[in-house]
C-alpha positions as CSV (number, residue, x, y, z in Angstrom):
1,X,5.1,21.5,-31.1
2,X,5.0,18.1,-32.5
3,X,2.6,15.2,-32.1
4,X,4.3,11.8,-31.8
5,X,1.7,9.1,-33.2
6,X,3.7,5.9,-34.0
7,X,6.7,6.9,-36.2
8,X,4.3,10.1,-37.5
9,X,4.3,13.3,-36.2
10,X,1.3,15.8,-36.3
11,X,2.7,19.9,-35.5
12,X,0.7,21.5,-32.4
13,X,0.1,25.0,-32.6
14,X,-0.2,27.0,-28.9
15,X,-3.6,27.0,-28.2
16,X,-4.1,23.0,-29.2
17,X,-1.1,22.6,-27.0
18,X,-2.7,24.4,-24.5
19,X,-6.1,22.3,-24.5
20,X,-4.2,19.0,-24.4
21,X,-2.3,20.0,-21.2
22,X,-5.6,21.5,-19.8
23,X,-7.6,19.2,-20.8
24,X,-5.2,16.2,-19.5
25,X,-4.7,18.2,-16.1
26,X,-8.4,18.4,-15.3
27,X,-9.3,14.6,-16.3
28,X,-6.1,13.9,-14.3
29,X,-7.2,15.7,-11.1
30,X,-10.7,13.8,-11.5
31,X,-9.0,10.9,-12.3
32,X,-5.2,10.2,-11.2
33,X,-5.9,6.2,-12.4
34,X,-5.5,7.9,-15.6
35,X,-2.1,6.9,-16.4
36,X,-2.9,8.3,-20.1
37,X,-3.8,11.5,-19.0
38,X,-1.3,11.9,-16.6
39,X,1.1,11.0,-19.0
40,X,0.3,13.5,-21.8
41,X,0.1,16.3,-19.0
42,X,4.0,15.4,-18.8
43,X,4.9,15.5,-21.8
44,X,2.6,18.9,-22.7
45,X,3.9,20.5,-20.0
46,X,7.5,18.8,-19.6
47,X,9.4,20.0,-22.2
48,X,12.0,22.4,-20.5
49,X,12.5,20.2,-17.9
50,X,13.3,16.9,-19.8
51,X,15.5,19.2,-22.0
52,X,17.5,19.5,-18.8
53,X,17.3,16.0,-18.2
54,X,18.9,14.7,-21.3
55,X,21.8,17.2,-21.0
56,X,22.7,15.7,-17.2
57,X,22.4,12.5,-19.4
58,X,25.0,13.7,-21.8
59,X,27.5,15.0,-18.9
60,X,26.8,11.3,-17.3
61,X,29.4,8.1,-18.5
62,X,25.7,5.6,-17.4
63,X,23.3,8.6,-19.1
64,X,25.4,8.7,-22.1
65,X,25.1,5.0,-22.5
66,X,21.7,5.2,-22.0
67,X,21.0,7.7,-24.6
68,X,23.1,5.8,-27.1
69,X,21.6,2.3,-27.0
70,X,18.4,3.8,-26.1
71,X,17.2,0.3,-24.0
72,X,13.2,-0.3,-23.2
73,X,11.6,-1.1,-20.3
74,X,9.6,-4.0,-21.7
75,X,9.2,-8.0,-20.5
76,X,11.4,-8.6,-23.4
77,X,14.4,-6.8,-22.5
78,X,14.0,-6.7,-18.4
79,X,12.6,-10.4,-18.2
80,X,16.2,-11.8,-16.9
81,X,15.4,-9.7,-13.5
82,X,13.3,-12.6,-12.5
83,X,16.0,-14.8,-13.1
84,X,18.3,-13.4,-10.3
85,X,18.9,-14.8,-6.9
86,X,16.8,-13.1,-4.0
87,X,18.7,-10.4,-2.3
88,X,19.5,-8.6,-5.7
89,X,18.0,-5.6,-7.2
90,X,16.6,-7.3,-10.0
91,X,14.8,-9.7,-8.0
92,X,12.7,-6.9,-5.7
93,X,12.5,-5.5,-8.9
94,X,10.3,-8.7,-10.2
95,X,8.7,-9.2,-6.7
96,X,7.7,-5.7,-6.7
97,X,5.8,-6.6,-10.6
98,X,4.4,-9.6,-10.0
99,X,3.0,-9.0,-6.5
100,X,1.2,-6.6,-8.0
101,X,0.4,-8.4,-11.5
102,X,2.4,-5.3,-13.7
103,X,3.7,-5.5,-16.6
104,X,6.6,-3.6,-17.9
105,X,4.7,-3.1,-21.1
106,X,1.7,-1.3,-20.2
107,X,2.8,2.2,-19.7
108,X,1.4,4.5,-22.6
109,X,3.6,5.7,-25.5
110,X,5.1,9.0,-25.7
111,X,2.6,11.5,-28.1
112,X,4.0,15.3,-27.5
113,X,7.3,15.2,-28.2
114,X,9.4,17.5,-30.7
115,X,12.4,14.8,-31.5
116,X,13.2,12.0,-30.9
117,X,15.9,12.1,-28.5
118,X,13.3,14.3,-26.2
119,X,10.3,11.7,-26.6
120,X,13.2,8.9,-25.8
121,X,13.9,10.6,-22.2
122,X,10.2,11.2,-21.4
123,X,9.3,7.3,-22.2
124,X,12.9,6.3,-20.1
125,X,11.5,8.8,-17.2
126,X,7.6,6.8,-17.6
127,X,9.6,3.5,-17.8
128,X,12.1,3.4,-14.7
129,X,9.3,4.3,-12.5
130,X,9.1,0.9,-11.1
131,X,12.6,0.4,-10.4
132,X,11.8,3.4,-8.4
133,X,8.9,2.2,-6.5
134,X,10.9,-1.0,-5.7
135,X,14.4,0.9,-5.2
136,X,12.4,3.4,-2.3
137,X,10.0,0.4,-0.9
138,X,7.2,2.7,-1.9
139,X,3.8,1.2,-2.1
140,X,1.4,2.1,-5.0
141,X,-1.6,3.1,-3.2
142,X,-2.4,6.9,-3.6
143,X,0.0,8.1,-0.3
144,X,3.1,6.3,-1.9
145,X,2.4,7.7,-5.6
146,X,2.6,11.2,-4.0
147,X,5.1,10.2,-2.1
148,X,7.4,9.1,-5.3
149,X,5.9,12.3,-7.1
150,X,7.4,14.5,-4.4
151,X,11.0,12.5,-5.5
152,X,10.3,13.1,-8.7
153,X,9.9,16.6,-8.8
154,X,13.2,17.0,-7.1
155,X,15.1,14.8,-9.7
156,X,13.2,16.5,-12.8
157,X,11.4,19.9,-12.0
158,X,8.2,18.1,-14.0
159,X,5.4,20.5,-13.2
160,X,3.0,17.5,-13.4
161,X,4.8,15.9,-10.5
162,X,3.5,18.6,-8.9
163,X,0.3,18.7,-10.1
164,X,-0.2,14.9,-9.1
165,X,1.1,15.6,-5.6
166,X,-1.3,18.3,-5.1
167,X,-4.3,16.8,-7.0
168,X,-3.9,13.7,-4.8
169,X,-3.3,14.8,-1.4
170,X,-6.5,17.0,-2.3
171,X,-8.2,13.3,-2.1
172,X,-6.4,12.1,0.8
173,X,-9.2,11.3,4.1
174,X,-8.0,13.6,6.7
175,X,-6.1,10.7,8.4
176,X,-4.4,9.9,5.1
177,X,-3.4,13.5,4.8
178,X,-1.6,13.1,8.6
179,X,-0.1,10.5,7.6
180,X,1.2,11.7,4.3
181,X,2.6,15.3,5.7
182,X,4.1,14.2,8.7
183,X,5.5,10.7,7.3
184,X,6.1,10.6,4.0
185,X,6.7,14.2,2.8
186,X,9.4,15.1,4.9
187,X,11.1,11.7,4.0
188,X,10.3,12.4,0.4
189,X,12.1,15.6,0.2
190,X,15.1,14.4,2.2
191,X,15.2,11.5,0.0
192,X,14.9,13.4,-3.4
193,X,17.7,15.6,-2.7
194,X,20.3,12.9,-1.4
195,X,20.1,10.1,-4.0
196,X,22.1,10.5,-7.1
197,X,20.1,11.6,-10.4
198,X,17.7,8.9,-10.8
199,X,17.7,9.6,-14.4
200,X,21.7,8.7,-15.1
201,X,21.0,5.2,-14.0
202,X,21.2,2.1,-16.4
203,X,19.2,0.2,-14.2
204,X,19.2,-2.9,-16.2
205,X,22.6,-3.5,-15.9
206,X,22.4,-3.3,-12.0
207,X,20.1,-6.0,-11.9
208,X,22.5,-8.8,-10.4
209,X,23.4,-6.6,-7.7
210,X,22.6,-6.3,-3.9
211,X,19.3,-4.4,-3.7
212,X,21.3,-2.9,-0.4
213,X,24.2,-2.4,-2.2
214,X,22.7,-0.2,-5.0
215,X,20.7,1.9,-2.8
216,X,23.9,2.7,-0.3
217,X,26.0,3.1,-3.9
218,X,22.6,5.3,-5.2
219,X,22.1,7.5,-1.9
220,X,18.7,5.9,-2.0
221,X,16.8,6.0,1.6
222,X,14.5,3.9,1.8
223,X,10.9,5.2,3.3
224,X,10.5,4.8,6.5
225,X,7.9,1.7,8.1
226,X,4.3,4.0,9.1
């Protein structure tokens, strides 16, 4: 396996491999703020399942796209969402950021990838997360991250979706965890298996569109008020 630092890569043998996804899963279980962490636990630990992902991408007309201009989630390219009248996607989209004072740019590079093309699906996967949380009206407190983990398992089979889902209902209060697996759960799985793939999207060029529009057009269900 191959270490992405910058444009350098470093080879991984098994067992250093191994430690990285170990270590990353335990400091992610103490931890799920840890958006490093997390993030190499899905890339150690990923690999067949974004391998799958970028051939649905291939098979897609929007995936292909994606795949050949390869566009970032950064303020720079995405900054014309807050630019769009009210109702649209791209404008819940900016709501969603700047309620919350995000940033497109602050989601950690991609380090444990073999090529390129595999390292570009695993930073579009980290990247579109947002448009997720805004396209499901999922909040970002711990019960709506599991929530959107539960989704994303469905979409990608990434064992660290699971991993998060289980590591954070295990911090869940008891009324948190009622709420969670009699709410959201059932929701989540209903809504992972009816929307389109997630990951065949070129969001960006949705941005002037109904936000109501695009989730009927999507399959996207939006969760439930508590």
């Amino acid at each position: 396996m191959l270490m992405m630092i910058g444009g350098a890569r470093v080879r991984l043998n098994v067992w250093q491999q191994t430690a990285v996804a170990m270590g990353s899963a335990i400091g992610a279980l103490m931890d799920p703020r840890r958006a490093d962490l997390i993030a190499a636990l899905g890339e150690t630990t990923g690999k067949p399942a974004f391998e799958r992902v970028l051939e649905r991408m291939k098979k897609s007309p929007e995936g292909h796209a994606i795949l050949l201009e390869r566009p970032r989630v950064i303020s720079a390219r995405v900054g014309h969402a807050w630019d769009t009248p009210a109702n649209t996607f791209g404008a819940a989209y900016a709501k969603f950021m700047g309620s919350r004072n995000f940033s497109p740019d602050d989601r950690p590079p991609v380090r444990f990838m073999e090529t390129d093309e595999l390292a570009y699906v695993a930073m579009r996967a980290r990247e579109v997360h947002d448009f997720w949380h805004t396209l499901f009206n999922l909040p970002t407190n711990l019960i709506g991250e599991s929530a959107l983990k539960v989704i994303e398992f469905e979409q990608m089979l990434l064992p660290m979706c699971l991993l998060s889902v289980i590591g954070g209902t295990a911090r869940f209060s008891e009324k948190q965890r009622a709420l969670f697996f009699h709410h959201y759960f059932p929701w989540a799985t209903r809504a992972g298996m009816r929307c389109t793939d997630l990951m065949c999207i070129y969001y960006e060029q949705h941005f002037h569109e109904d936000l109501d529009d695009v989730r009927r057009k999507w399959g996207i269900v939006p969760a439930p008020p508590q």
